[in-house]
Every structure is written in C-alpha cells, then in structure tokens.
N, C-alpha and C positions, 0 to 999 in steps of 0.2 A: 403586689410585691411578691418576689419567688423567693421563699426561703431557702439558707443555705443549704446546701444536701446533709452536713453534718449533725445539725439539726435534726432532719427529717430522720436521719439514722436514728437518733437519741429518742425520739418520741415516739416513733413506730412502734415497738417493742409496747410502751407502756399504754398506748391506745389498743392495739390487743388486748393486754391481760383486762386492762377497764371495759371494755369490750367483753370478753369473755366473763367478765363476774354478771356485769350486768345482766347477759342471757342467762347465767344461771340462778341469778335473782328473781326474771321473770319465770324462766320455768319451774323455778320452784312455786310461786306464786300462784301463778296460773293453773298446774299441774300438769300441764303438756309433756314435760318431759319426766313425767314420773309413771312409773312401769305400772301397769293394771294388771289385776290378776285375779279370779275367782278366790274366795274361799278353804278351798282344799286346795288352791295352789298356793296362796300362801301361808297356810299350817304347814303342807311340803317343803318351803321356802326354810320357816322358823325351826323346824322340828330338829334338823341332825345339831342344832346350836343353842338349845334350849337341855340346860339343866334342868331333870325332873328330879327330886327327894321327897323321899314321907317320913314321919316321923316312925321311929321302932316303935313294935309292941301295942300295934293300932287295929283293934277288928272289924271295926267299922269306917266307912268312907268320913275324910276328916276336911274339913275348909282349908284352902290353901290361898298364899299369897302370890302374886307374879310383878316378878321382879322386874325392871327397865334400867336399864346403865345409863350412865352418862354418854358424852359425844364421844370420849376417848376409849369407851371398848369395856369390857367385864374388869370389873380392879376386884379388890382384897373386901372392900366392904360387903359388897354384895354376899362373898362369900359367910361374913362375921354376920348382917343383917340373916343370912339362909338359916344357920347355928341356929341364935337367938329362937328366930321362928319352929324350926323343928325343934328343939328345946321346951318350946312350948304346945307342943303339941298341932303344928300345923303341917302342911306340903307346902313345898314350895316350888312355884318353877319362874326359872332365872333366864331370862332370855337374851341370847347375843344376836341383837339386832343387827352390830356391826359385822362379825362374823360371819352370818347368815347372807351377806352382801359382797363377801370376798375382801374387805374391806380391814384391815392391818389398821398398827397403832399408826403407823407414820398416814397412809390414808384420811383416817380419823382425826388425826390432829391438822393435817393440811386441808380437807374438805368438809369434813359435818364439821369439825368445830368452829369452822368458818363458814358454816350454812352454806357451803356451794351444792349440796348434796345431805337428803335424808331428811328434811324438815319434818317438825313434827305431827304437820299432816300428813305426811307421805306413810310415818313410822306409828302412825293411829292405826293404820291395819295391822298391825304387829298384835296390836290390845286384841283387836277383834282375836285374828288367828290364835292368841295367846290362852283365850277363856275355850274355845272350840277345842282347842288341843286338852287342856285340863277334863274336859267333858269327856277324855277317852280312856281316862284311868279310871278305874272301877275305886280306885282306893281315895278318889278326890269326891268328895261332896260339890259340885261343881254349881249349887247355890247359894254357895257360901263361898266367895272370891272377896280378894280385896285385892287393889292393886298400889305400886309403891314405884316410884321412879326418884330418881337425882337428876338435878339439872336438864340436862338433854332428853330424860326419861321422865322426869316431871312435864316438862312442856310436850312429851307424845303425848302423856295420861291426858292433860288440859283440853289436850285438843281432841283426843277421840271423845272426851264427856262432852266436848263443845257440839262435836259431829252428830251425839246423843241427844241434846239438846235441841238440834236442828230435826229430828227426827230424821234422820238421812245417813249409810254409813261412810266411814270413811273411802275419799276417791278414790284411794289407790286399788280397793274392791268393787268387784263386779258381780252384779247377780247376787248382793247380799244385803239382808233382811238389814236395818236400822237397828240400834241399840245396843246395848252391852250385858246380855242375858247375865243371871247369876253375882254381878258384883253390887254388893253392900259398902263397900268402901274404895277413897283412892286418896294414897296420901301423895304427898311431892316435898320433896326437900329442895330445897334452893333450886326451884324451876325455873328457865328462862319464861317471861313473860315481857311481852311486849310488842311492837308494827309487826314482826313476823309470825307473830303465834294468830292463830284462829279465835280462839277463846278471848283474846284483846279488846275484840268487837265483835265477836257473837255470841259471849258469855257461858254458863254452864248450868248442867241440868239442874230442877228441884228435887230431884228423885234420890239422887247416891251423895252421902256426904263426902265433903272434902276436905281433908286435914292438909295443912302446910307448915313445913318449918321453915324459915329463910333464915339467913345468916346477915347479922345487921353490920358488920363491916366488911359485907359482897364487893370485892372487886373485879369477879367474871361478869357476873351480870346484875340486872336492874336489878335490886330489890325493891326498889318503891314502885316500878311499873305493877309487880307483883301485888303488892299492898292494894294500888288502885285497882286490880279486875277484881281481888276478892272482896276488896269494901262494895265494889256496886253488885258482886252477886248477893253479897249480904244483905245490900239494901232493897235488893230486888225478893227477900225473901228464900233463898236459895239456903242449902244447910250445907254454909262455906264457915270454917276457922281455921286462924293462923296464927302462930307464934313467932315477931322476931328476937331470936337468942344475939343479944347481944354480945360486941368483942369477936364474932366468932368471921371465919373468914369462908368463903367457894369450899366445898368439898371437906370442913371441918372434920369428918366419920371415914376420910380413906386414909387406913397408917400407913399405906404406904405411897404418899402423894410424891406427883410428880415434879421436877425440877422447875416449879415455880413458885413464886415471893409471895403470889398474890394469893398461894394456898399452904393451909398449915392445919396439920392434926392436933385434935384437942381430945385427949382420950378420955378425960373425965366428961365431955359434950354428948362425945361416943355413946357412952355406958346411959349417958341421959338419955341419947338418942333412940337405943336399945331398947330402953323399958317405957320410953314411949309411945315407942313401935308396940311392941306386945299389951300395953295397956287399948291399944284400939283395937289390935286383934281380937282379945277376950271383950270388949265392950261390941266387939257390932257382928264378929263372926262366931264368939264361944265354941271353943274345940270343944271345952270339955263339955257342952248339953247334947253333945251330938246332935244328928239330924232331924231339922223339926218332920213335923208330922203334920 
C-alpha cells in the first residue's frame, strides 16, 4: 500500500528529528562523538571559564572547593555557594563547563539539558582538568580539594568517581594517568542519576566520600534512582551518605530560578544548605590546620 504523499510530508520531518536524537543518544553513549583531548588541552579548554578566588588575608596555600553548574550554565548560587566558602576560609574555582564549549543559555537549555550533548562522562574530564588547573596556584593546597556539583554537575562528579573507581580516566582524555589526585570530598545536590549516568552501573569509589542532598519533591529528575546507586554503594561498603530534604523542589538554592513551576527557591533550605556545605569543608578539608605535614 503507497501511502498518501501528505502523509509522508507530515512524518518526514519527525522521522528526522527521532533520527537525530537517537544518534546523539548513541554517541553520547558510546563516546564516538565526544571530542578527545590531552590533558593540558583540556585545562586550555576550561581555563579562560574557570573563576579562580582565594580567600583575603591567607599566607599560606589553603584547600579549595571546585565548583560544577548545572545543565543550564553558571547561575547566582554558585556565586552565594563561592561567598559562603571564601568566607570560610577556602579557594574556590567555579568552572563554566558550558561556556568553555561556546555553548549559551538557550544552547544549554535546548541540548545538555536534554542530553543531546555534554553527558556526564564527556564533562568527567572537566573534574580531571579542574584539580590539574588548581595544582597551578601556589595559593591552593591542592591536597586538599573537595568537589560540589548541582544536578548536571553532580552526575559529571558521579561519574568521573565512577571512572575512579574503574581505575581508568575519563574518555574524553588522552594520555592521562586514572584517578583524581588531591580530592577528599565530592558532594552533589540533586544530581541526575540514572540509564544515562555511568555510576548507575559501575558504581563509585571506596577511597573519597560522597555527601548528597536530593530534594524529595524532584520534579527534574529521579530522586529515587539516586537513592538506589547510593544505597548499593553503601552497601557495597563504600563511604556514600545522603539526605532527602523534604517539601523541597530541583534547584531549591538558585534565587534566582528560572521561569519554571517545577523549581522554586527556599531560602531558609539555602542557608541550611550553606552551612552544610562548610560543615564538610571543615570536617574533611580544615582550612583552618593548614597543610599537613
């Protein structure tokens, strides 16, 4: 049977775009079409989009935090989370992964946040490049790292520990040693977890703990996938914990969220959020003992 032409008009177009996700499902999967680079090319990559800060009034080299955005680009919190930490005596460096890729809000919102683009294995070499870059300021104790991501920068953290894990580094690098020298901590706030993350089914190391907040009325993403990787790395022995904050929604810590239902600021969460942050700073990186010996 030959169907009518008007028809074929009408589906053509949508057979395309299905078409077109589909391949960039598998190559992101796969990693085929995700850029490879040494080392030093991607600290070159990150570097001119990477906010470095130290804290004032500091003589000696101090622990710092690095920071991961979400899918839609550097916001306000990052900014508030940078405060908080130099406040307490940390560096911090903030890295616009987006940026670093040419890659604009509208970008952002129509490809990484719809996974056509940037997965968080791709953006596990960022972690890498992010700790190597820190290792070049004399003012950074660069044994003392902790790393923090939101949503789309929780699931990069998940995944380059997972890559850790495998002893192997992330693919998007080439000619670079496995591991993630120097970090003692990685926290993730409402990180995507689930079929597409790495970590889902390859789990995460014993070596670096992992702090988690999810937000228990998540409307971006799973929270309960989340719950299950960390209950089995928990059970696997692994030094994984996580809080779900209840009532709270995606993105509860950005005041200035974007024109969506399914996200809403909670600034009394915020302030909790804040000094939860700095309560693992001082428990696993202590500014204030300075560098061990």
């Amino acid at each position: 049977m030959t169907l009518p032409r008007w028809i074929l008009w009408a589906v053509s177009p949508l057979l395309v775009v299905l078409l077109g996700l589909s391949g960039c499902a598998v190559g992101n999967a796969t990693g085929w079409t995700m850029p490879k680079r040494s080392l030093d090319a991607q600290v070159a990559l990150i570097e001119p989009s990477t906010r470095v800060y130290l804290p004032e009034n500091t003589t000696e080299p101090v622990p710092a935090l690095i920071m991961f955005h979400g899918c839609g680009g550097l916001r306000q919190l990052q900014d508030d989370y940078a405060a908080v930490a130099l406040e307490a005596g940390y560096a911090v460096l903030n890295v616009g992964s987006n940026e670093a890729r040419g890659i604009g809000r509208l970008g952002a919102m129509t490809q990484v946040c719809t996974a056509q683009r940037l997965w968080g294995q791709e953006r596990a070499a960022d972690v890498r490049a992010a700790i190597a870059l820190a290792a070049q300021y004399p003012g950074i104790d660069s044994d003392r790292l902790a790393l923090i991501g939101w949503s789309h920068g929780g699931w990069t953290i998940l995944d380059a520990l997972s890559f850790s894990a495998e002893n192997r580094a992330a693919p998007a690098l080439t000619g670079t040693a496995p591991g993630l020298p120097g970090v003692r901590l990685a926290i993730a706030f409402y990180p995507y977890c689930g079929v597409l993350s790495r970590h889902d089914s390859k789990g995460l190391p014993d070596t670096i703990p992992v702090h988690a907040i999810l937000s228990g009325s998540d409307q971006v993403v799973p929270t309960q996938a989340c719950v299950d990787v960390l209950d089995r790395a928990r059970s696997a022995g692994q030094p994984v914990d996580y809080e779900v904050w209840d009532g709270l929604s995606h993105a509860f810590d950005e005041p200035n969220p974007p024109n969506d239902p399914r996200i809403r600021y909670d600034a009394e969460a915020a302030a909790r959020a804040h000094a939860h942050v700095t309560a693992l700073l001082d428990r696993y990186l202590d500014a204030a003992a300075g560098p061990e010996t």
